[in-house]
Structures are given as structure tokens and as C-alpha cells.
N, C-alpha and C positions, 0 to 999 in steps of 0.2 A: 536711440533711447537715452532720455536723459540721467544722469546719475544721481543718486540719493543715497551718499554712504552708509551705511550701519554698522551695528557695534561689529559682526564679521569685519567688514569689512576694515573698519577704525583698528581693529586687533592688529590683522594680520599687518596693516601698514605700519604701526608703532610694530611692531614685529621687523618688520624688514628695518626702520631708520636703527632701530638698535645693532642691526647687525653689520654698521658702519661702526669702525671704530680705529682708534687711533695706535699703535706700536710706537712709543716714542724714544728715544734716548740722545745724549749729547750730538750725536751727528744728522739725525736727519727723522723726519717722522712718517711714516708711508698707512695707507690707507687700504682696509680689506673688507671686501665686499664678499660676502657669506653667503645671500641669498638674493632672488631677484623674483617678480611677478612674472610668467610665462602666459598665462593666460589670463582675460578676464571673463568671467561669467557671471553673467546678469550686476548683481551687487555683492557680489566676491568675488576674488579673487582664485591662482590656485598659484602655490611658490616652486621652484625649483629645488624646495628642501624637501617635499613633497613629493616630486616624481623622484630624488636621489630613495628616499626612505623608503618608495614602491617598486624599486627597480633592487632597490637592497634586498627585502625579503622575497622578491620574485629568484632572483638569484640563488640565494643561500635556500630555498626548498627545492630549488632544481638540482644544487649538489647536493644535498642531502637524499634524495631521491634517485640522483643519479637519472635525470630527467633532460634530454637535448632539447634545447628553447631554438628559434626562429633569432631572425639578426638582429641585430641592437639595435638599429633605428626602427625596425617596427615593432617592436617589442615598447621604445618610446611613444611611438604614432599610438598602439594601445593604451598605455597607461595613460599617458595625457588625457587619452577622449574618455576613458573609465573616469577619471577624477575628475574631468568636468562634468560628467553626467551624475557621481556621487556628490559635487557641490550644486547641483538643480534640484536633488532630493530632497538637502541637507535646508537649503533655505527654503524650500516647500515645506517643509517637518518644524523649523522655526515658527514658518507665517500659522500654522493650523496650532502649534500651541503642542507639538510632540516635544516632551523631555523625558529625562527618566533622571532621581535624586539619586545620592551617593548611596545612601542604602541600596535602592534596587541595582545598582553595578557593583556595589559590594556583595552582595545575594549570586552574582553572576558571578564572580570573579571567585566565591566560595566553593560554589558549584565543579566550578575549574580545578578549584584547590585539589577539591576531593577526588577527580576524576584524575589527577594524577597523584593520589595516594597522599597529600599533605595536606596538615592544617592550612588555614587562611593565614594565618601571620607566617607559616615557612614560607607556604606561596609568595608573600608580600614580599619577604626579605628576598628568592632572590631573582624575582623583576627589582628589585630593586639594587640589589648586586649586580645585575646584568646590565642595569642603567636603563630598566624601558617600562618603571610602572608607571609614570604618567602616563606614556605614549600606550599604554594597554590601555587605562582605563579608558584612555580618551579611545582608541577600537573600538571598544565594548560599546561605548555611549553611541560613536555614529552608527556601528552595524545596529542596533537595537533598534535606533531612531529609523534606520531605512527600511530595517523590515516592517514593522511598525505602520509607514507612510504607507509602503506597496501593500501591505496587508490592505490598509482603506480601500486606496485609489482603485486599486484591480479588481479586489474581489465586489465593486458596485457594477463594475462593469462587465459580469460574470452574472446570466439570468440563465436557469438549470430549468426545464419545462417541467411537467409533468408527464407528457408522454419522453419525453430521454430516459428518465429515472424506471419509467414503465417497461421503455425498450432495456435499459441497461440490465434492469431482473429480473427479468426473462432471458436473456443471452448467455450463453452457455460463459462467456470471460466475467459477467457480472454473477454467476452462481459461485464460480472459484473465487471472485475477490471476496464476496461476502461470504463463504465460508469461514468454520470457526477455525484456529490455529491449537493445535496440542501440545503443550507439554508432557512429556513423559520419560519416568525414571525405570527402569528397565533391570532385571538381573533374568540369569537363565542357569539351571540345574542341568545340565547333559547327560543326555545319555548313549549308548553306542549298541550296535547290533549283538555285540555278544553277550550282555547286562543280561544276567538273570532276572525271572520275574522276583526275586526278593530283593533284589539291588534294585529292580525300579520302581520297587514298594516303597523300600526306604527315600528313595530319591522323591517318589513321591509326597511322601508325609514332611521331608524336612522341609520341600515347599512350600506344603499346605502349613506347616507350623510358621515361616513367616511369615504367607499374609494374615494369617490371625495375630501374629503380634501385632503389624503395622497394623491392622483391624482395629485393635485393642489401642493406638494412641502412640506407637512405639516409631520413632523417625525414622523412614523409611531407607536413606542415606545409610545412617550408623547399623542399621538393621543388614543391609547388606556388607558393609565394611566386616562386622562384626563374623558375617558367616563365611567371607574370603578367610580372615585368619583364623576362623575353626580349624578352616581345612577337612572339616569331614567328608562333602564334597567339592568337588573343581567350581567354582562360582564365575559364571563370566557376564557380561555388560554390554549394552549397545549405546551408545551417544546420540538420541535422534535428534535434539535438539529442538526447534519449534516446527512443526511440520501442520499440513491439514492432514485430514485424516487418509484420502483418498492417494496420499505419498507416504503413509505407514504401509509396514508388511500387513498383508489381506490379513495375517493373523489376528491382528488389534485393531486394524480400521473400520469395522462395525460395533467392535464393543466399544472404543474410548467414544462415540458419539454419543453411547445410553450412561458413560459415565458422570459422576459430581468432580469436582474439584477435588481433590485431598481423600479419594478414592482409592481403594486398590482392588484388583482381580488376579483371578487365577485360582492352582494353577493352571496354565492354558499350554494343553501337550502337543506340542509338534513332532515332527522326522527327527528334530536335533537333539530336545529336551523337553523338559517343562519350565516354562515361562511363566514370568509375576509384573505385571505394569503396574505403575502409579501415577496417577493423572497428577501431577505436580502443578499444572498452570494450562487453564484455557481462557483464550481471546479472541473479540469478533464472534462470527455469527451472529444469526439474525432472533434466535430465541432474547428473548429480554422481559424476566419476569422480577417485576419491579413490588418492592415493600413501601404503599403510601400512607401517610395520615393525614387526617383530617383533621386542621389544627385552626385554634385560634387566636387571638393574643391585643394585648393594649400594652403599648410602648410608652415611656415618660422619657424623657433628653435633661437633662441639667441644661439649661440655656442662661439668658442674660437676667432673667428676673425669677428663678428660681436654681438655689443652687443642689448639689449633690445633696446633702443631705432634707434640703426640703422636698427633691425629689422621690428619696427614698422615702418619706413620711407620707407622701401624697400617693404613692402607688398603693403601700402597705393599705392606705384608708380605702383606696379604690378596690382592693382586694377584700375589705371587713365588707362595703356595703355590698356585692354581689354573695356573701353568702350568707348575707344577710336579708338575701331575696331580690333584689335589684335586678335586672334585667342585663344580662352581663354586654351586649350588641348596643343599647344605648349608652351603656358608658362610654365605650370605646366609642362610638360616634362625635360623643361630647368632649371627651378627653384624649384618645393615643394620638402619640404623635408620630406613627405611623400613615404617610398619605396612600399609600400603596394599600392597605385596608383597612382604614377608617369609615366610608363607606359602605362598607359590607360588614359593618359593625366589626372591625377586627380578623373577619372569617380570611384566613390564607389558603383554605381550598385544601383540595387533593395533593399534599406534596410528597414528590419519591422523595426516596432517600438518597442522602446528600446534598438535598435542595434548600437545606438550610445552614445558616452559618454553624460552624462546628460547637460553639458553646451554648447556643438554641437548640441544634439538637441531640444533645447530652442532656436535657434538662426534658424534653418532648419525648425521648426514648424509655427512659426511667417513670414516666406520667401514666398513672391509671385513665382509663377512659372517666371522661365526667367529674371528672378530678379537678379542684384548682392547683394553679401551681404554689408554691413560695414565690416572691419575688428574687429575679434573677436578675444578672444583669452581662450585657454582652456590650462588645464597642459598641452599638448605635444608643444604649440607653437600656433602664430599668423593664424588667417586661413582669406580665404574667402572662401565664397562658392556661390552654384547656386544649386537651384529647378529643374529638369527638367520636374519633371511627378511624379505624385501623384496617387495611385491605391489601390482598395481593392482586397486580394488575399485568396484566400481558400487555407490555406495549411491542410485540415483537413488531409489526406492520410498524407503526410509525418510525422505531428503530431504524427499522432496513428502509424504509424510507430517506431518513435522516440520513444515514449512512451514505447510502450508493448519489443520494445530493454531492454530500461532500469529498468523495471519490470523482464524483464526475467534474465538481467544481475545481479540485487539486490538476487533474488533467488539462486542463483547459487555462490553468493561471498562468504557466513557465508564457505561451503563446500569448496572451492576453499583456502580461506583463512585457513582454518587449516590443510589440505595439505600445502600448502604454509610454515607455523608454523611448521610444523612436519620436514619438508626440513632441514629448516635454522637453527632446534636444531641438528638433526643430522650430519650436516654437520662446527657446530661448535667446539673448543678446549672447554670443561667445566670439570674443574677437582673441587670436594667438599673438601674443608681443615676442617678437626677434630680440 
């Protein structure tokens, strides 16, 4: 294969001449070589500063772990062949046009911050006391880039039938994955074999007096906090954490499925006490009853021969002559600059909710039906709009449809993707320099 340098490539070699350099003083001058090219693949390169920097943090997570690694030559023979197959990624992710701007690594890198409990600027300061915020940023950029690439490449190569999806929801492993998930906040009143019936009157009413508070708007947390240090009775707790229902006590796993969100019951009396749940957070499942409107709308863009403010004069007019009688579907044909529905006179159809960008629909939520709007304006440009119909819709089938696709499609990627892997090594230029 013939060679045709690029800027990689051009880099890394102005990279390595620099790291020739001179030590000099009155007696003699000697020369130190820092880094050297071990392999080449395709039209880059990979350096031996490269394999030291991956054999570094392979190391220091194995003490940190307390983790016994395989011998050091194959432990090389790995990273070597990992980093020639991350640089066949890396310039596949180049040729197609995948980058991501400092903003979006900075968004990731914030993200990081927070997940380990610091602002963005502590985080910054101490990768950068540590001496590795280049070297992070630049992680963040290629892991991005490669998920990114595999995201494409694999998942075309990933076709989900309609009898799979058929057989997967019907099979008893595809009823538990698409089952919902519960949260729930739990306290329990006890009581004991020798409880008179007025002690388990009482027991019962201060029960039933929480869930009327938490009824009433009162947070259900502090609600129970609050009655542990009463102390008037023993208050105790279970951690279920996120569970389906069919892995709660048989006591709660029929009611939390007829429960809402931000619900409470009880009390619910067992052998041990009386019990109070609160459905704190549910996920998944195949119910999915969706809030759409019927919306419409004519867009204006500031562009080259009309600027913001004649923008904004031209909509205001475009909004005088529709209620003014004007046919509001022929304006928008003649005028939005909208291509998505100009066509259909502006109409965007049946949209659920969240199917709009978030400053459209704060502006559509507040909108009487039949209503014009004021003129708004969102990043793509000045709008108006119009209500037509407001509905609730049961997409649960296409949901669970959607759903058990992409469950079955997730299964099938890890396999797909190393196939995949296997292709793009064989079918690369990798030659090893000694």
C-alpha cells in the first residue's frame, strides 16, 4: 500500500524529531531518544510513548485493585494490538467527519466533575496538578469518537425481524425485561403478640395519620424521619431499592402495579405490623400513555437578506394578516421557513410530549386551543403558532414494540461489534517496526 501522509500522521512525526535533543556542556554533547514509532497502521502511526502511557494505567488500576495481571510480554502483545485497532477507528472516525468541539468535552469533563462531587474548575485544577488534563481531554475526545463510530458501523449491521421482537414478547425472559421497575419508600409500625387491642388501635391510627399527611403534599422522607424521633412508636424501614414487582414482598407486589408515581398506601397489616409504601419512582414497562397536540406553526430565520429585526417585523405582519382572516396553511406555504412543514401548510401533526424543542414547547403548553400565538422565538428562528387539538394516546404496543427492538438489538451489538473489529483489522495495512 502506497503511503500518503496526513495531518496524524505529519503530527506524530514532528512529534517524535522533537524528541531528539541535544544535552550539551563544555565537554562533550550526547543525544536522547525519547520516543520511537513501533508500529505502523494504515496512515498513522502508534509510538512507544503510547504503549509506556497504556501499560502505565493498566498497571497502577491493578494495584489499586489489588488485581494479578498475566506476564508483561503479553500483556504488551495486548495493548499493542488494542492500540492498533483504536488507531483503524480513529482514522475511520476522521475519514466520515466524527469530531466533537471543546464545549462538548468540556460538558463531559463537567459531568465527571460532578460525579466526583467538584465543580468543573476544582476538577480542572487537579488534572491539571496531576499533570494529565491534556492527556484526559484528549481520552474523552478518542473514547467519544469511537463510540460514536461503532455506534454507526454496527448497529446498520444489526436487522431485528419482526417475528424476533414477536417471539421475544411472548417469552417468559422478554415479559421480565419489559416489565416496569419500582421504587419504593417503605416504613413499618410493629406490633407484637402481646399488643392489646387499644395499643393496636393506636398503632393503627398513627399509621393511617401518616399516609394522610404524605396524602396531603407532606414529603414522605421527612414524614417518616420525623416519626422515628417522635418516638411514640418503634418506626422501622426496608431498603428495596429498585425492584419489579414480582421481587417485592407478595405484600406490595399487586398493589405498587395499580399504583401512580408519587402515591402512597396503606396502612397495609401483616403478622409483623402495619405497613405504609410510597411509590417514589417507576421505569420501563410497556403501559405508555402519552399527552399529544396538534400543533401548527410558520417559522422566519434571520438570514443574508433579511436581518433580526426585519425578521421580527415580517412575522408580527404575518401574524396581523391571519387574524385578519387570511388562510393561516397558505401563508406558511408561501412563507415558513420551515422545510419539515411548509408543505402541509405548517401542520406538525400529532406531537407527544417532549417532541418539541423545550422553548416551543413552553410556549404550545400555555396555548389555548384555536388560539394564535405572540411571536416567539427559539434557536432555529421567529415562530408562531396554533393549538389544534390536544389528546391522550396509548402508545403502549408501539412502546413495547420499540422497546424489546432495542433490547434485542443491545444483545446482539457486544457479538456484531467484534466481528465488526475482526473485519477492519484484517482488512488494514499494520506492519510492527523492531
Amino acid at each position: 500500500m502506497a503511503y500518503k501522509p496526513t495531518i496524524s500522521l505529519l503530527a506524530k512525526t514532528c512529534l517524535i524529531a522533537a524528541t531528539f535533543f541535544s544535552l550539551s556542556n563544555s565537554a562533550f554533547a550526547q543525544r536522547i531518544l525519547l520516543d520511537r514509532v513501533i508500529a505502523l497502521v494504515d496512515q498513522d502511526v502508534v509510538l512507544q510513548s503510547e504503549m509506556d502511557l497504556r501499560m502505565t494505567d493498566i498497571l497502577n488500576a491493578a494495584a489499586r485493585d489489588n488485581r494479578e495481571l498475566p506476564p508483561e510480554d503479553e500483556m504488551k502483545d495486548d495493548v499493542l494490538e488494542a492500540l492498533i485497532i483504536e488507531s483503524i477507528q480513529l482514522q475511520m472516525a476522521e475519514q466520515v467527519s466524527i469530531r466533537f468541539d471543546d464545549d462538548m468535552i468540556n460538558r463531559v469533563l463537567n459531568n465527571m466533575a460532578q460525579s466526583s462531587d467538584m465543580s468543573f474548575d476544582q476538577y480542572v485544577a487537579v488534572l491539571e496538578n496531576n499533570g494529565v488534563y491534556l492527556q484526559t481531554r484528549d481520552q474523552v475526545r478518542r473514547q467519544m469518537m469511537l463510540q460514536e463510530l461503532q455506534r454507526g458501523m454496527v448497529n446498520r449491521r444489526i436487522s431485528i425481524t419482526n417475528q424476533e421482537i414477536d417471539n421475544f414478547l411472548n417469552s417468559e425472559m422478554g415479559r421480565e425485561v419489559m416489565s416496569a421497575d419500582y421504587f419504593i419508600d417503605h416504613l413499618l409500625i410493629p406490633f407484637a403478640s402481646v399488643d392489646g387491642v387499644d395499643e393496636r388501635d393506636a398503632k393503627l391510627k398513627y399509621a393511617a395519620d401518616i399516609v394522610a399527611r404524605v396524602g396531603e403534599g407532606e414529603n414522605f422522607l421527612e414524614v417518616r424521619t420525623a416519626a422515628r424521633q417522635a418516638n411514640v412508636f418503634p418506626v422501622e424501614s426496608t431498603d428495596f431499592g429498585w425492584r419489579k414487582a414480582e421481587n417485592l414482598p407478595n405484600l406490595f407486589s399487586t398493589i405498587v402495579e395499580d399504583m401512580e408515581q408519587g402515591a402512597v398506601e396503606g396502612p397495609i397489616e401483616a403478622g409483623n405490623g402495619y405497613h405504609v409504601i410510597f411509590l417514589a419512582g417507576k421505569r420501563g414497562g410497556t403501559e405508555q400513555i402519552v399527552n399529544q397536540t396538534n400543533v401548527r406553526h410558520i417559522m422566519l430565520s434571520p438570514n443574508e437578506i433579511r436581518n433580526e429585526q426585519q425578521t421580527i417585523g415580517e412575522i408580527n405582519e404575518l401574524r396581523e394578516r391571519i387574524l385578519a382572516g387570511e388562510e393561516f396553511a397558505s401563508i406558511a406555504r408561501q412563507h415558513s421557513d420551515d422545510a419539515t412543514s411548509v408543505v402541509a401548510g405548517g401542520d406538525l401533526d400529532w406531537v407527544s410530549e417532549g417532541g418539541l424543542p423545550r422553548e416551543f414547547e413552553i410556549v404550545v403548553d400555555q396555548l389555548e386551543e384555536n388560539k394564535l400565538s405572540e411571536p416567539f422565538e427559539t434557536a432555529t428562528g421567529w415562530h408562531i403558532a396554533e393549538v389544534l387539538g390536544r389528546r391522550e394516546t396509548d402508545l403502549s404496543v408501539e412502546y413495547s414494540r420499540s422497546q424489546a427492538e432495542q433490547t434485542l438489538r443491545n444483545r446482539k451489538f457486544d457479538l456484531e461489534l467484534q466481528n465488526w473489529l475482526i473485519e477492519i483489522r484484517e482488512e488494514a495495512f499494520v506492519e510492527l517496526v523492531d
